[in-house]
C-alpha positions in Angstrom: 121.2 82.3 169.1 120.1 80.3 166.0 121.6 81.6 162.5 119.5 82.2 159.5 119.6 79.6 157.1 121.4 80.8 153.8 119.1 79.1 151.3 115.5 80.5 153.3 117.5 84.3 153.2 117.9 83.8 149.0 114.5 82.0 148.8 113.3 85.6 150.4 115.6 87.9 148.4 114.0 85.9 145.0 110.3 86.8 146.1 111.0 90.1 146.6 112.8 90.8 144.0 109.8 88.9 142.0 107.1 91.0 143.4 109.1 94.2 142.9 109.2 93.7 139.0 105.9 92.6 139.2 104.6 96.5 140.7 107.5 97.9 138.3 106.1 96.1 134.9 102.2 97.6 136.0 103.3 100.5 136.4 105.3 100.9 132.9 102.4 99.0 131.7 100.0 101.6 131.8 98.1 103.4 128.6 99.4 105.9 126.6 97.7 108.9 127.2 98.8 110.4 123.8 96.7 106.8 122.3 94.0 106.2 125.0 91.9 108.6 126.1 89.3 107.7 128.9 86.1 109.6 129.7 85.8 111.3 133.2 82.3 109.9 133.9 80.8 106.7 135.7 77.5 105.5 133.9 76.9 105.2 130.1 73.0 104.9 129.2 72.4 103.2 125.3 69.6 102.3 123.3 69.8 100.4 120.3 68.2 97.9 117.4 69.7 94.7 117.1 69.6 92.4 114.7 70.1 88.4 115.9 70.6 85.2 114.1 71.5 81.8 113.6 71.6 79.4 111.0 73.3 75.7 110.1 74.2 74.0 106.8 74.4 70.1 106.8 77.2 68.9 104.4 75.8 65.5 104.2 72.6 66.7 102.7 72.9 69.8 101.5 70.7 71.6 103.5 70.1 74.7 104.8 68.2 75.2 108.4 67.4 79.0 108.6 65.2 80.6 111.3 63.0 83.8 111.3 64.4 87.1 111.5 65.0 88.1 115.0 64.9 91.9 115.1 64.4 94.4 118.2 65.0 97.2 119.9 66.3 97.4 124.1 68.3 99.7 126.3 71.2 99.3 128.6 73.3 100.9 131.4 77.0 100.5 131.8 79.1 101.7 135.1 82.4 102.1 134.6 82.9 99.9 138.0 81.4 96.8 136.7 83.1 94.5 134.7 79.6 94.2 132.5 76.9 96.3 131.2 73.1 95.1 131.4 70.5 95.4 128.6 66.9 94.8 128.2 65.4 94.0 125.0 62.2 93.0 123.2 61.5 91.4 119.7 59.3 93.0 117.4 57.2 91.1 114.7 59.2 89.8 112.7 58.7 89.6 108.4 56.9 87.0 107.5 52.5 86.0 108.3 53.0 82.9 108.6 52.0 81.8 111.6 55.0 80.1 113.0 56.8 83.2 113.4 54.5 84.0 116.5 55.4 80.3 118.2 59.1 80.5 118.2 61.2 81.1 121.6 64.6 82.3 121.1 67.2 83.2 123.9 70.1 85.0 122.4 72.4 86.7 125.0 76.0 87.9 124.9 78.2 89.0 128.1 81.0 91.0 127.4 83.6 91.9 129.6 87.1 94.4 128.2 89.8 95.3 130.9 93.0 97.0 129.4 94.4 93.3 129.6 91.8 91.5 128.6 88.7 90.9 125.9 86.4 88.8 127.3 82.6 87.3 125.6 79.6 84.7 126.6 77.2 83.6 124.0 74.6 81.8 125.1 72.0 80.9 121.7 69.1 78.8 121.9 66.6 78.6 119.0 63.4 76.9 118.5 62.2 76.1 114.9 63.6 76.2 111.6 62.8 75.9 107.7 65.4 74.0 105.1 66.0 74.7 102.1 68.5 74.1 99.1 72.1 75.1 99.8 72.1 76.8 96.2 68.7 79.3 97.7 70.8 80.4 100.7 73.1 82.8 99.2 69.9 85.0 98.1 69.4 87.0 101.3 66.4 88.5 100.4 64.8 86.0 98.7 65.4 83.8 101.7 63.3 85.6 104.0 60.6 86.8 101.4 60.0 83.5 100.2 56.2 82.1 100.9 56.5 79.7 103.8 54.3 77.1 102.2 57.5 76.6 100.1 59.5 75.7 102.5 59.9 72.9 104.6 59.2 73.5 108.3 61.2 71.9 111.1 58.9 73.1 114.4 60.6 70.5 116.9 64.4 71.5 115.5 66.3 73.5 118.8 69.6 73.8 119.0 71.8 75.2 122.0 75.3 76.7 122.0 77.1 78.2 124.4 80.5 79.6 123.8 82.9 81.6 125.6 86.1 83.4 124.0 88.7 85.4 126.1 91.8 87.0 124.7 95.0 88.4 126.3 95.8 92.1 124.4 99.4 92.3 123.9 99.6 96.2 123.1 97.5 97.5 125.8 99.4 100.8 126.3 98.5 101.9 123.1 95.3 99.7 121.9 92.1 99.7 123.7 89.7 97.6 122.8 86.6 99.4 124.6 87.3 102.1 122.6 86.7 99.6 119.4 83.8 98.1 120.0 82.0 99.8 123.2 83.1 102.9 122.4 83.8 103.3 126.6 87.0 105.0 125.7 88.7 107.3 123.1 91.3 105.7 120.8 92.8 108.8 119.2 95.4 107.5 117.3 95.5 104.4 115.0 97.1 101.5 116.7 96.4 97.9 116.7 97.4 94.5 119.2 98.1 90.5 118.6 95.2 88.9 120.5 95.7 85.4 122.3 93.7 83.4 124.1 91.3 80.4 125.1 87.9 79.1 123.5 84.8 77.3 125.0 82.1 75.8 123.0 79.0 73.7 123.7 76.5 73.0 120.7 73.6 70.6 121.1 70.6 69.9 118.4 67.6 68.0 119.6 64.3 66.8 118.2 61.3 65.4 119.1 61.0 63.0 116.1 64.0 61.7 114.2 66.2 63.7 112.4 66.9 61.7 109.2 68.6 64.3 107.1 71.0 64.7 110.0 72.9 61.4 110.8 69.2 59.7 111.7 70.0 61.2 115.5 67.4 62.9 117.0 70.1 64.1 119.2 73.6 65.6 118.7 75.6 67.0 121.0 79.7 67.9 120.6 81.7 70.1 123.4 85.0 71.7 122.1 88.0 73.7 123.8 91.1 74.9 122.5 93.7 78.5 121.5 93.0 81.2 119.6 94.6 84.2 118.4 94.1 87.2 116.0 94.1 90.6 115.5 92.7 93.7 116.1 92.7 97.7 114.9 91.3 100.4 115.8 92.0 103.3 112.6 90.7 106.5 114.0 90.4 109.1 110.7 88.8 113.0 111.1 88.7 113.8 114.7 85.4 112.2 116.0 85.3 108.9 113.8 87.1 105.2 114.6 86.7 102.0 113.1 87.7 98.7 114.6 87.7 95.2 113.3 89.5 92.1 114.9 89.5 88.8 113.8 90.6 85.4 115.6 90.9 81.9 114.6 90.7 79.0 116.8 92.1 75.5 116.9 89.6 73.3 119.0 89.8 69.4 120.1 86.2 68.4 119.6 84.4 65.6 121.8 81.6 64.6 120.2 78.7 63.1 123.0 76.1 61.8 120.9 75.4 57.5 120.9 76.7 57.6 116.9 80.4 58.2 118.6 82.5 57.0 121.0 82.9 59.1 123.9 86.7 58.1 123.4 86.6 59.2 119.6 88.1 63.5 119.1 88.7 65.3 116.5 89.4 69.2 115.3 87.0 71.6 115.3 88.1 75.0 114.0 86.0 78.2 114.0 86.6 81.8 113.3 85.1 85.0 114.9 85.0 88.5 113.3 83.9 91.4 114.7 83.4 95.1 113.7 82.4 98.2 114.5 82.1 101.8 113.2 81.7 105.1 116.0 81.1 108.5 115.8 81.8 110.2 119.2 81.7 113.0 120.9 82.1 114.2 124.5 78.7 112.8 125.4 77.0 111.0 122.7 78.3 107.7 120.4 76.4 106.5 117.7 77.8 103.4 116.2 76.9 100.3 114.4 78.6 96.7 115.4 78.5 93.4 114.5 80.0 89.9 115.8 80.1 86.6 113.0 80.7 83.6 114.0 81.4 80.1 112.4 82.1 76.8 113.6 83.2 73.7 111.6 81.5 70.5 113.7 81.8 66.7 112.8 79.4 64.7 114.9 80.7 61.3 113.0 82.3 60.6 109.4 79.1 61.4 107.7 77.7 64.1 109.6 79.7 67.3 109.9 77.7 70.8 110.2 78.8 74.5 109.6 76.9 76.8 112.1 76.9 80.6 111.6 75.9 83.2 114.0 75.5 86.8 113.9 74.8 90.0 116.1 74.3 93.4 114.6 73.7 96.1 116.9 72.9 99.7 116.0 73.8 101.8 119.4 72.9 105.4 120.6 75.1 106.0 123.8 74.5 109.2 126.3 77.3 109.4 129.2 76.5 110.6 132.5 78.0 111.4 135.9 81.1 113.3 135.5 83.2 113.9 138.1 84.6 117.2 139.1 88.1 118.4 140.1 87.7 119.6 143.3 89.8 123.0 143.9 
C-alpha cells in the first residue's frame, strides 16, 4: 500500500487551516448591531429633483466652458437583492430663452453599488454644447447663468465624454455603513466613521467639429487615467432621526494622454479629488434627504494644454420602503 506523501498531507493541513480563518474572520466581521441597524423590508421606491452639471477651465487661455443648467425630476426603485437601484428621469426647461438650450443632448448617469465591504460608483457624462467665458466671471454663480446669451461666446460643436469609475474598500465595516450615509438603505445610529481605499478609472475625451484653437489647436483630445485612492468617510448621527455623512478621497492617477500632440509613450500624473455629502431625516418608512457628489480632475494633454474639469450631482430624494417581512410564529 502506497504511503501519503508528507509534504501533500501539510500542503492540505495549510488550506484548511486557510479556509477556516477565512469563515472565522466573516463571521467576526459582521456589523455591529448597537451601530448598524438594517431595515426589515425588500424594495425602497424614491422620487427626487436633481440637479446635473459639468464644466471645464483651460489654464492656457483662461477660459471658462460652462453648459446650461441641467435640472429634473425622476423616480427609482431599489431591491435590497440587487447590487443597484434603477431610476428614470426627465429634464425640465432649463433657465435661459435662448434657443440653444432646446438643442443640447446630455447623458449624465451614475451607477452606484455599497456592500458592507465595499463603495462602488460609474459615471458616465457626455455633454453637447458650451459657452466661454472669462475665468474672473465664473465665480458669480448667478450671474453666470443669468447672463444674456448674446454675451457669451457659444461653442455648439464642443462635446466632451468621461467615464469614470471609483471603488473603495471600507475598513470599519462592523461599525460604519455607508448605505446608511448616502442611500439612506440602512440606519447608522451611532456616530462612526472608516479609512476608505481603493482603485480609480477615468476616460475624458473633447471633440469638435472645427478646430479648437483656444485648446492646444486640437480638434480632438483624449487622455485615459488609472491609479489609488483613499479617504475618508463619517456618518454623525445627532437627535434620534437625523444623520449626516461626508467622505472625501483623493487619488493619484498615471495619465496617458492619446491625442496626435503627444506621444502615446509620453505619461504623466493626473490627480483628482471626489467629495460627497449627504444630509437624511428618516423614519421607519420615509427618508427625505438631500446629496451631492463633486468632482475634479487635474488633466495635461501636452506642456501647454492642461484642463481642470468639475462635475457635480445634487439630488433632493423622497424615499417610501415597502415589503416587510413578517416573523412567522
Amino acid at each position: 500500500m502506497q504511503s501519503e506523501n508528507p509534504a501533500m498531507m501539510g500542503t492540505y493541513k495549510l488550506i484548511s487551516i486557510v479556509i477556516l480563518t477565512f469563515f472565522i474572520a466573516v463571521k467576526v466581521a459582521a456589523q455591529d448591531t448597537n451601530y448598524v441597524k438594517k431595515y426589515n423590508n425588500l424594495v425602497n421606491l424614491k422620487t427626487f429633483i436633481y440637479n446635473n452639471g459639468l464644466d471645464f477651465w483651460d489654464k492656457g487661455s483662461g477660459l471658462n466652458y460652462i453648459p446650461g443648467i441641467h435640472t429634473g425630476i425622476g423616480i427609482g426603485a431599489y431591491c435590497k437583492y440587487l447590487p443597484f437601484d434603477f431610476s428614470i428621469r426627465q429634464e425640465v426647461s432649463p433657465l435661459g430663452n435662448s434657443e440653444h438650450y432646446h438643442k443640447r443632448r446630455t447623458t449624465d448617469m451614475l451607477l452606484k453599488g455599497y456592500t458592507k465591504y465595499f463603495a462602488g460608483d460609474i459615471s458616465i457624462q457626455k455633454y453637447n454644447g458650451f459657452y466661454t467665458q472669462e475665468a474672473e466671471s465664473y465665480k458669480d454663480v448667478w450671474t453666470r447663468y443669468n447672463q444674456q446669451d448674446e454675451e457669451r461666446e457659444y461653442e455648439p460643436d464642443l462635446r466632451v465624454f468621461q467615464l469614470e469609475a471609483v471603488g473603495q474598500y471600507i475598513f470599519n465595516h462592523e461599525r460604519f455603513s455607508y448605505k446608511a450615509g448616502f442611500t439612506a438603505y440602512e440606519e447608522q445610529k451611532i456616530p462612526a466613521g472608516s479609512f476608505l481605499a481603493g482603485a480609480s478609472f477615468h476616460l475624458l475625451k473633447i471633440d469638435s467639429d472645427s478646430s479648437l484653437v483656444r485648446i492646444n489647436n486640437s480638434s480632438h483630445l483624449k487622455a485615459s487615467n488609472f491609479g489609488i485612492n483613499y479617504g475618508y468617510a463619517y456618518n454623525y448621527t445627532f437627535g434620534k432621526r437625523s444623520c449626516f455623512f461626508v467622505s472625501a478621497i483623493m487619488s493619484i492617477n498615471v495619465s496617458n494622454p492619446l491625442s496626435k500632440t503627444v506621444s502615446y509613450k509620453d505619461f504623466t500624473v493626473s490627480p483628482s479629488a471626489r467629495l460627497k455629502s449627504a444630509y437624511w431625516l428618516n423614519f421607519e418608512h420615509w427618508s427625505l434627504g438631500l446629496t451631492g457628489i463633486y468632482n475634479i480632475i487635474h488633466q495635461t494633454f501636452s506642456k501647454d494644454c492642461t484642463i481642470y474639469l468639475h462635475s457635480r450631482k445634487v439630488e433632493l430624494v423622497l424615499i417610501r420602503r415597502l415589503c416587510y417581512k413578517t416573523d412567522k410564529k
